[in-house]
N, C-alpha and C positions, 0 to 999 in steps of 0.2 A: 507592442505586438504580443499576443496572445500564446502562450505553449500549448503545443500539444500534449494530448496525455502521454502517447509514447514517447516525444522527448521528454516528457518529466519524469517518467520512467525511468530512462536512461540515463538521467542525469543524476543518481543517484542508486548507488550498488543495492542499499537498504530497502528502497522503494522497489524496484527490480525484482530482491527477491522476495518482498512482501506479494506483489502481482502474480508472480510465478507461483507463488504455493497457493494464493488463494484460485488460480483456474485451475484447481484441482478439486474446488468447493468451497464454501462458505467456512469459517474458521472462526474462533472464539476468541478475545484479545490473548488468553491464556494458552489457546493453541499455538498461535504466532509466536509469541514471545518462546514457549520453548523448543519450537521447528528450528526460530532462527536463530536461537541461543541469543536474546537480547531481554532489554528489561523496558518498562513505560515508558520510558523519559526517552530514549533513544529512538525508539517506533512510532510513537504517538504523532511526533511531528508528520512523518514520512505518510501517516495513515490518515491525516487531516489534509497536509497538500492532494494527495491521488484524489480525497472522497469530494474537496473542491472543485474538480477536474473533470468527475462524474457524471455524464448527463443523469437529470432525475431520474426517468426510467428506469434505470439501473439502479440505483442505490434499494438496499433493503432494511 
């Protein structure tokens, strides 16, 4: 069974707030990491599951 993106969302605080701050615009890996006070290796994963999850359309 396939997730949805909101519940992938959900399923993880990081991912969550990663989503939240990017619908406020486009963001640069460097913007992220110090919005959400984290570093590469913590985010990276969170930001490769959402961008898998992505219809093409959307991605930039």
């Amino acid at each position: 069974m396939k997730t949805s993106l909101i519940d992938l969302a959900f399923l993880s605080e990081k991912r969550k707030d990663v989503l939240l701050l990017l619908e406020e615009g486009p963001k640069t890996g460097d913007e992220i990491k110090t919005a959400l006070n984290v570093n590469s290796t913590s985010i990276m994963p969170q930001i490769k599951k959402t961008k898998r999850r992505t219809p093409d359309s959307t991605r930039r």
